[in-house]
C-alpha positions in Angstrom: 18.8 43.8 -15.5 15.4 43.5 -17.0 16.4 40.2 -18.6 18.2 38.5 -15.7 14.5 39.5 -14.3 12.5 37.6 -17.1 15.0 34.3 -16.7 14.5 34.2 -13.1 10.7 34.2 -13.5 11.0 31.3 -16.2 13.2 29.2 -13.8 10.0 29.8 -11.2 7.9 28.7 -13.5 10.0 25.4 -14.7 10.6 24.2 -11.3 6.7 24.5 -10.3 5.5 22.7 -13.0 3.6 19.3 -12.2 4.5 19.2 -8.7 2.1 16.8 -6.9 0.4 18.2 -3.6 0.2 16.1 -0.2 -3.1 17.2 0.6 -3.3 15.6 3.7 -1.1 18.0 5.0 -2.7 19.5 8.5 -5.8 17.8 7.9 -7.9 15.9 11.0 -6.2 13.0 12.3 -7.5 10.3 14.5 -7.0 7.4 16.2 -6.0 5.3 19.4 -3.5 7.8 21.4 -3.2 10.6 22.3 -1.7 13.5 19.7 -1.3 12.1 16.2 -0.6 15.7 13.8 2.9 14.9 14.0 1.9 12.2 11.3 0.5 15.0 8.8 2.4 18.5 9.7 4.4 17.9 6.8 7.6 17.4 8.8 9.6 14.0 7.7 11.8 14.5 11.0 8.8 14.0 13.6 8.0 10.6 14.0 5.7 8.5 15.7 4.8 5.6 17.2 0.8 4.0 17.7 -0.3 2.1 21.0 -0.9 -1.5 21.2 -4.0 -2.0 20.5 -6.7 -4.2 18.3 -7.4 -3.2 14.7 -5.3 0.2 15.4 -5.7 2.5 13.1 -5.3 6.2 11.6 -7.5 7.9 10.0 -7.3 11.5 8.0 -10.5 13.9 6.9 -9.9 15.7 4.0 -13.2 17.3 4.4 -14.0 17.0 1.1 -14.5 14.0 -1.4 -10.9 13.6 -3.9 -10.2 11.8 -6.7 -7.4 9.8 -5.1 -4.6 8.3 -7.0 -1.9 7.5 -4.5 -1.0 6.9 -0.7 2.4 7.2 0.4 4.3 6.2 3.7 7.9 8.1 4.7 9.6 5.4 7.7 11.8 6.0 10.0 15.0 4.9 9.4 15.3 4.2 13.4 12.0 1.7 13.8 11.4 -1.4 13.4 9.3 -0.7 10.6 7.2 -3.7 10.9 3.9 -3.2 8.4 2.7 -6.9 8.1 -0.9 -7.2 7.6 -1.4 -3.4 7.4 -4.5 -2.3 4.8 -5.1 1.3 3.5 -9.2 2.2 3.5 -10.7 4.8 1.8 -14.4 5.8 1.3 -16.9 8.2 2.4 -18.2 6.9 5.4 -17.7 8.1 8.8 -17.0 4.6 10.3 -13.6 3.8 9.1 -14.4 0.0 9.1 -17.2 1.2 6.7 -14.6 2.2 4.0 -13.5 -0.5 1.7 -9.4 -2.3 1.5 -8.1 -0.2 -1.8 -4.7 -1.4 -1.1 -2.7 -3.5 1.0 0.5 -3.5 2.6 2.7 -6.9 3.7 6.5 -6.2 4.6 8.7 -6.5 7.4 11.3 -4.5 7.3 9.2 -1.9 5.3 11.5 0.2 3.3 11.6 4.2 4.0 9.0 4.9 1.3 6.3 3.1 0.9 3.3 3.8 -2.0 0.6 2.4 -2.6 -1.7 2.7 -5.7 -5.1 3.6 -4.4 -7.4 5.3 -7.0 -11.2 5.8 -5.3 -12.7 9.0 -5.0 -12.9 9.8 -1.1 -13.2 11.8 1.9 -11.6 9.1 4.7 -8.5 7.8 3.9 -7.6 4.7 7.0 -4.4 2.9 7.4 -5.2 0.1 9.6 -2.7 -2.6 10.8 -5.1 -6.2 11.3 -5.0 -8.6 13.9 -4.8 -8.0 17.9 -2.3 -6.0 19.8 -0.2 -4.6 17.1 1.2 -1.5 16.4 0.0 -0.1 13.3 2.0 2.8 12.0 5.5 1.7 13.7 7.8 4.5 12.8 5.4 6.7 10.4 7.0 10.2 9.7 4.6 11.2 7.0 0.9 10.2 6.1 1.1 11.7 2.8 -2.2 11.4 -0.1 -2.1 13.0 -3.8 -4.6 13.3 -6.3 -4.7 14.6 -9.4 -8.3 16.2 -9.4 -7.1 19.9 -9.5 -5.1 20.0 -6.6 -1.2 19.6 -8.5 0.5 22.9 -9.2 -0.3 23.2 -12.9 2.0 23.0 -15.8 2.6 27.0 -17.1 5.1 27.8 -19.8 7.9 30.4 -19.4 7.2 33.4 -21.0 9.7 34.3 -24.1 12.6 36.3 -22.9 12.4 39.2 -25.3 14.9 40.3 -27.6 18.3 42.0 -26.2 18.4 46.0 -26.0 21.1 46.4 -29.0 19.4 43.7 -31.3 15.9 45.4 -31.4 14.8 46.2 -34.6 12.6 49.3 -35.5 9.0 49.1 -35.7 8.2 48.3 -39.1 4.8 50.8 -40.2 1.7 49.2 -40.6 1.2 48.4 -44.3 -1.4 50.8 -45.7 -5.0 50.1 -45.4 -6.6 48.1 -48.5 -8.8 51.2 -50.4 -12.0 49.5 -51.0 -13.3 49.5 -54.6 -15.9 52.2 -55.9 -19.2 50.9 -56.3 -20.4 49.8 -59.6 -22.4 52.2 -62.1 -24.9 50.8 -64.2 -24.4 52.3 -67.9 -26.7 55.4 -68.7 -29.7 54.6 -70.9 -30.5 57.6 -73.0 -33.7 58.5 -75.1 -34.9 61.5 -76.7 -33.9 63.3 -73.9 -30.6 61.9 -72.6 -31.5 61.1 -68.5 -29.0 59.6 -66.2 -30.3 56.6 -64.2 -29.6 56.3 -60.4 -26.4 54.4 -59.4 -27.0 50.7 -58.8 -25.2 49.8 -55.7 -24.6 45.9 -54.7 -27.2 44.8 -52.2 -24.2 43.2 -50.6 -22.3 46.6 -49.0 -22.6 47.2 -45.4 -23.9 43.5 -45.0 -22.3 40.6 -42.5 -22.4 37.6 -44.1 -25.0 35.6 -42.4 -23.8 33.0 -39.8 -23.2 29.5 -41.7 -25.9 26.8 -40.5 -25.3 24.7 -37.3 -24.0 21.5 -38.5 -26.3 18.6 -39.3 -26.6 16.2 -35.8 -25.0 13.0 -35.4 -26.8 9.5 -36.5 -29.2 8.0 -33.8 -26.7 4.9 -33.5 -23.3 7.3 -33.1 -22.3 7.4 -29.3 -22.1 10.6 -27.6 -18.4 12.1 -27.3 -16.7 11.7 -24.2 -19.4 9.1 -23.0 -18.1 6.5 -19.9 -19.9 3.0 -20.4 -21.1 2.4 -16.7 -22.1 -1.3 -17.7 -19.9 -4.0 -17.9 -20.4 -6.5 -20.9 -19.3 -10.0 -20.0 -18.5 -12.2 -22.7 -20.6 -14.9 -23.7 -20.4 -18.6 -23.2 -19.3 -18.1 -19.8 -19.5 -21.4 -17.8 -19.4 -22.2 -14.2 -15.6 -23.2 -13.0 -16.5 -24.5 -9.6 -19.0 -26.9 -10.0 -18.0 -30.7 -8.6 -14.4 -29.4 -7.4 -12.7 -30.2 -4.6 -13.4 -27.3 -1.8 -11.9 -26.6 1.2 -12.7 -24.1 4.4 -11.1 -22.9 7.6 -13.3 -25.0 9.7 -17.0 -26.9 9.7 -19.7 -26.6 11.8 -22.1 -29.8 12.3 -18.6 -31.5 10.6 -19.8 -33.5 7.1 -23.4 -31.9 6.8 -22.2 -28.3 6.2 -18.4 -29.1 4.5 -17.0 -26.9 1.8 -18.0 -29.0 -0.7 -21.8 -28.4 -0.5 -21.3 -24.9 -1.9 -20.4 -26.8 -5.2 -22.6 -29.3 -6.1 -25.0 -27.8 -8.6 -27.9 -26.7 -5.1 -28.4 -23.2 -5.0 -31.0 -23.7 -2.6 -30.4 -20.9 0.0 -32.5 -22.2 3.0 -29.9 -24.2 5.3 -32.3 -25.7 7.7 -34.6 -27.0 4.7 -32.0 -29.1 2.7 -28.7 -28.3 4.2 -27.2 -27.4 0.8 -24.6 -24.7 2.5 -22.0 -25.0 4.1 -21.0 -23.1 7.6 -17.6 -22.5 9.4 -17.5 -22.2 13.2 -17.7 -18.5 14.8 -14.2 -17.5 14.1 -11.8 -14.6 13.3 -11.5 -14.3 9.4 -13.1 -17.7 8.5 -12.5 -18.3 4.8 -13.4 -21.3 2.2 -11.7 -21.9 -1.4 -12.0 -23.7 -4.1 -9.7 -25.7 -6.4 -9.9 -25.4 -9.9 -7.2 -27.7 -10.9 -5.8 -25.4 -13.5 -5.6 -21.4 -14.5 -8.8 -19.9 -16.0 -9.6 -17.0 -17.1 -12.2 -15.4 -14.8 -14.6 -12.7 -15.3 -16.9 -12.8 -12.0 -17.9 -14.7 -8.5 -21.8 -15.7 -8.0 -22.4 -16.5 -4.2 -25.9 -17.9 -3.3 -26.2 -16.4 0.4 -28.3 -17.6 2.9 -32.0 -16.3 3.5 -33.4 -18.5 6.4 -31.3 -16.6 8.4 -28.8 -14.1 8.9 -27.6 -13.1 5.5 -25.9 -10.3 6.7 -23.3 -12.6 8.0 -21.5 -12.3 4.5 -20.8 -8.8 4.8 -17.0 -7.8 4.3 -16.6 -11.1 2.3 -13.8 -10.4 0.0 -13.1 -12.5 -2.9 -9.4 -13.3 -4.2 -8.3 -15.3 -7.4 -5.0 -16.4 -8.1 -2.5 -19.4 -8.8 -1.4 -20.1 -5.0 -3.0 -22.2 -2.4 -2.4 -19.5 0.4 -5.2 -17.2 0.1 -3.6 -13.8 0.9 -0.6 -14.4 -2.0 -3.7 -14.1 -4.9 -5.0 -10.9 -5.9 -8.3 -9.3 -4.4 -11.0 -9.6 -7.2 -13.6 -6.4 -7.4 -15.2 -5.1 -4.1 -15.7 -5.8 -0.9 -19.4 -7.1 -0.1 -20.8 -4.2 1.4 -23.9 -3.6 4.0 -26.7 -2.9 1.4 -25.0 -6.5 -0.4 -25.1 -8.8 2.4 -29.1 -8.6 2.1 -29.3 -9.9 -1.3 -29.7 -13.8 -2.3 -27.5 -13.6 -5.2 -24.7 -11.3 -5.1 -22.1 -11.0 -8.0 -18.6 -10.2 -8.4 -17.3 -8.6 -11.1 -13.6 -9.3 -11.5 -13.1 -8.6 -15.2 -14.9 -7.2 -18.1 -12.6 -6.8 -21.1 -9.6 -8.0 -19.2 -10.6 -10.6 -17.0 -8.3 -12.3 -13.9 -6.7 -15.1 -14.0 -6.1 -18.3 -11.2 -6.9 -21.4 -10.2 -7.8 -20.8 -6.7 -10.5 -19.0 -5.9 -11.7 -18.0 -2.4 -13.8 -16.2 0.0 -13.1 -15.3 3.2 -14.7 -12.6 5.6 -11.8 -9.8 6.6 -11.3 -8.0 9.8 -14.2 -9.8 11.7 -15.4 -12.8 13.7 -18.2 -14.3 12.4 -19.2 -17.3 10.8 -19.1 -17.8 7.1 -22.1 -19.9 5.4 -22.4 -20.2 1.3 -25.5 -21.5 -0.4 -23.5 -22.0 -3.9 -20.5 -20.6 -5.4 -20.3 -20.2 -9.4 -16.7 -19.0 -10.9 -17.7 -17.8 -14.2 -15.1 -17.8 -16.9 -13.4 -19.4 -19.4 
């Protein structure tokens, strides 16, 4: 009996080891409607269904920041399933439009089960379905989030099962204890009178032996263990891709003074009204421009020259993608979004590659989930 005990405790332990956590389970959910927790109660056979709405959205608090790795969607098999221009967000801010695109999500039919890689360390994490009147999460049975900071079951090993009742050997005694050897006695000097001299006993008895000394510190040029470089080293050499290509935008305001092309010829001159060397795109939902640059490169970052007579802050949720087809959402998104505190600067750079750089020949900029107008100063593609 006591051993069919022990090998059901080691089947408990097999089957609970590296079992990912949902933690999104029963956490705050929000958005347009009316009663979303059927989304999160960890129940796959209650579905629902979001209103029509702009830019609908859910959103889950997890109260606590995460070291997110992945984002997964269970469908049901009964919807339409339609997830076509459908992003997931994830950040710290409170405004879910605050929180940048870490994945996105273009299918229709979705399968069941859909995942998505999305490794930021958050609090918010959004699924948002773009554009107007569209539902977002069309037959979604499970919101579900995992992470691997601390919160999946840990890996324990089975005890060992001891040895069966009839096999058990006796208790072997202890071997005797070691008899330590008699101190040492110096020989006896004798003189006229014969005297015995006091036993000499080794300083060493009843001593520790000292500690051994700390070992001798590392050279001033050896790294620290264990030490994350937080800079990116670009390689050298890097030249400007864009310069004198043919450009292209979604449309032109003033026509021929303010065309694509202006944010390519060599004038980084970031006051439009003084030598109109930018160009500008009517007010318009997600206005984009792009660049041809006539074959693949290698491509390690994306310098815009923003405006600064006026509005810079127009740029912000620009989002730059590189790749080797002319349709801009086909090519791969290339660092971060430009953020609030970003859409300030004159110069702002992004970083698409350090030791493994992207590669594409069109490259493009577009402003995502907003109407606005789009104006560039200069755009250099730096690479190879």
């Amino acid at each position: 009996m006591k051993l069919l005990s022990v090998i059901i405790v080691a089947l408990a332990f097999s089957t609970a080891s590296a079992i990912p956590v949902n933690i999104a389970i029963m956490k705050d959910i929000m958005g347009p409607g009316i009663d979303h927790r059927s989304a999160n109660d960890g129940d796959v056979n209650t579905c629902r269904m979001s209103p029509k709405v702009k830019d609908s959205y859910l959103k889950i608090d997890l109260k606590k920041q995460y070291d997110i790795k992945t984002v997964k969607l269970l469908l049901n098999p009964d919807a339409p399933r339609n997830y076509e221009d459908t992003v997931i967000r994830a950040g710290n801010k409170r405004n879910w439009k605050d929180n940048p695109i870490c994945a996105r999500i273009n299918l229709r039919p979705a399968p069941l089960v859909v995942e998505r890689a999305c490794e930021v360390k958050a609090r918010y994490v959004i699924i948002q379905k773009m554009g107007k009147k569209k539902r977002t999460v069309s037959g979604l049975c499970e919101f579900q989030i995992f992470t691997d900071d601390g919160t999946t079951k840990p890996i324990i090993e089975p005890p060992p099962p001891p040895p069966p009742a009839t096999t058990a050997l006796p208790t072997p005694p202890p071997p005797p204890a070691k008899t330590p050897a008699p101190p040492t006695v110096a020989p006896i000097v004798t003189t006229a009178a014969p005297v015995v001299e006091k036993t000499a006993i080794p300083t060493t008895l009843g001593k520790t032996n000292p500690p051994p000394p700390p070992p001798p510190p590392p050279p001033a040029n050896t790294p620290a263990p264990n030490v994350v470089k937080t800079s990116c080293e670009l390689p050298e050499a890097l030249i400007n891709l864009a310069e004198g290509k043919s450009a292209r935008q979604s449309s032109t305001k003033c026509k021929s003074e303010l065309g694509a092309e202006k944010a390519v010829d060599g004038n980084k001159d970031s006051d439009l009204r003084n030598g109109a060397s930018c160009t500008k795109t009517e007010r318009e939902f997600q206005p984009w421009w792009q660049v041809d640059l006539e074959s693949s490169h290698d491509i390690y970052s994306v310098v815009i020259t923003n405006r600064q007579d006026c509005c810079s802050f127009r740029i912000e949720n620009a989002e730059v993608r590189i790749g080797n087809r002319e349709k801009i959402t086909d090519n791969a998104v290339c660092g971060e979004i430009v953020n609030e505190e970003l859409a300030g600067s004159e110069i702002i750079t992004i970083t698409c590659g350090c030791e493994v750089p992207m590669s594409g020949r069109y490259v493009s900029i577009q402003l995502v989930e907003k109407t606005q107008v789009l104006h560039l100063c200069e755009v250099e593609v730096m690479g190879i």
